[in-house]
N, C-alpha and C positions, 0 to 999 in steps of 0.2 A: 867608728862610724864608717859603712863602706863608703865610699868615694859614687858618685853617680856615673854611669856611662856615658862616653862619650857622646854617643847617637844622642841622648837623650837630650845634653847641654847642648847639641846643634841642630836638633829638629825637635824639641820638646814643645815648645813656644807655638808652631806651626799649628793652623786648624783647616782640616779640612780639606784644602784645596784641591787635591786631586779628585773629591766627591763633588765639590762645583764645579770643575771645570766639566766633567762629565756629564753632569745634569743641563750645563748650560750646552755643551756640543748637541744632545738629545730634543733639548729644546730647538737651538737652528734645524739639527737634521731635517724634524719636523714640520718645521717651518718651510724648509726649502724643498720638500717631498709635498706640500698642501701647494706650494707656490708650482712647482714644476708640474704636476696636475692639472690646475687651473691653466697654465698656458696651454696645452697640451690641448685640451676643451677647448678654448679660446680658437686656438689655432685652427683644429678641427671645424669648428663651427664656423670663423671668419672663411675658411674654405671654401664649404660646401653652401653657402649666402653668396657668398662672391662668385661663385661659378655657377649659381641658377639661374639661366635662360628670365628674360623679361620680354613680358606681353604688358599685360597690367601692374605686376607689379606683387598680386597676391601671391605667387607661390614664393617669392622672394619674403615677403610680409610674414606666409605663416611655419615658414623656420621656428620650432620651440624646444627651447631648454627647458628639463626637467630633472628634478633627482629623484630616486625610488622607484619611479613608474613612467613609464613612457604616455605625454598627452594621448588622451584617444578624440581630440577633436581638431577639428580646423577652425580658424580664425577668420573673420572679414577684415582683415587688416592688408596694405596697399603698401608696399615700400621699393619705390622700382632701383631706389638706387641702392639698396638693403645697407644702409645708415642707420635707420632707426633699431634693425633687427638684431644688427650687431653691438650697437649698443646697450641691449636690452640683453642680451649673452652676456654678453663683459657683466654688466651687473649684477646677474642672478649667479655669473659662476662664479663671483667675487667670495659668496660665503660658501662654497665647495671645499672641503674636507679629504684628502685621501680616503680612500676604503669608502667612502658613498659611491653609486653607479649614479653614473650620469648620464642623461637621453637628450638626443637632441636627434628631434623627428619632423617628417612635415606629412602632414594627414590630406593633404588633398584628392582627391581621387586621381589624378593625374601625374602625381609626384613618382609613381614608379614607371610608365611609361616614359617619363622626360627623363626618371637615370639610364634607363636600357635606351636610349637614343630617338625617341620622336621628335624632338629638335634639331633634326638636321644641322643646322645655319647655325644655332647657340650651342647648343650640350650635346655634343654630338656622341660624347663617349662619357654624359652622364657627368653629375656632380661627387655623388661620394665615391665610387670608381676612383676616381682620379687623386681623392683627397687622398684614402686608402692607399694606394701606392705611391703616396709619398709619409706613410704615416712614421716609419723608421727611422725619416730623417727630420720629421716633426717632433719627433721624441727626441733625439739625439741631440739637436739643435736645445730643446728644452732643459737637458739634463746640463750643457753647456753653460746656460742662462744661470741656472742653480744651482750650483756647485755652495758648496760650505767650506 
């Protein structure tokens, strides 16, 4: 009778493992690539809400998150401290997916005048201008967050 190899009497027993542990690292990867995304957007959007000029309140208000398609409409909605606007981001980009596009637009008619500067005194140099050039280290900062 041959004698069994060694390998086999010291790893025969074993199932698997190195096929889970891989499937489970694919799963975090995953995870932490949907996660670093979503803040990525968050950030983005908490930006460009926070640094819109307030009169009333509406152009703050009609900040909108979308996936697939950019809104083509404006909202009558009022948020001058953009509290509620940002909350209502945080929540729609909570089920954001990597590889969806995601929009986040304001349709007011007024909304590209006030980025190129007709607010003097508030956005003087514009909202997403400003987010944009800090976007590399929105990401960076992101990718830091989510490490695996």
């Amino acid at each position: 009778m041959a004698k069994p190899h060694h390998m086999t009497s010291r790893y025969g027993g074993l199932q698997g493992g190195f096929a889970e542990s891989l499937a489970q690292f694919a799963e975090q990867a995953k995870e932490a690539i949907d996660d670093l995304f979503r803040e990525v957007v968050i950030e983005i959007g908490t930006s460009v809400i926070r640094l819109s000029p307030v009169d009333t309140g509406r152009f703050k208000g009609n900040w909108q998150f979308t996936v697939g398609a950019p809104s083509s409409q404006s909202l009558d909605t009022f948020d001058k401290s953009g509290h509620e606007t940002i909350a209502a981001l945080v929540a729609e980009v909570s089920k954001l997916e990597a590889g969806q596009v995601a929009y986040i637009v304001n349709n007011l008619v007024y909304a590209i005048p006030l980025e190129y500067g007709h607010s003097q005194k508030k956005a003087p140099a514009g909202m997403v201008q400003i987010t944009l050039a800090r976007f590399q280290q929105i990401v960076e900062e992101a990718i830091r967050n989510n490490q695996v």
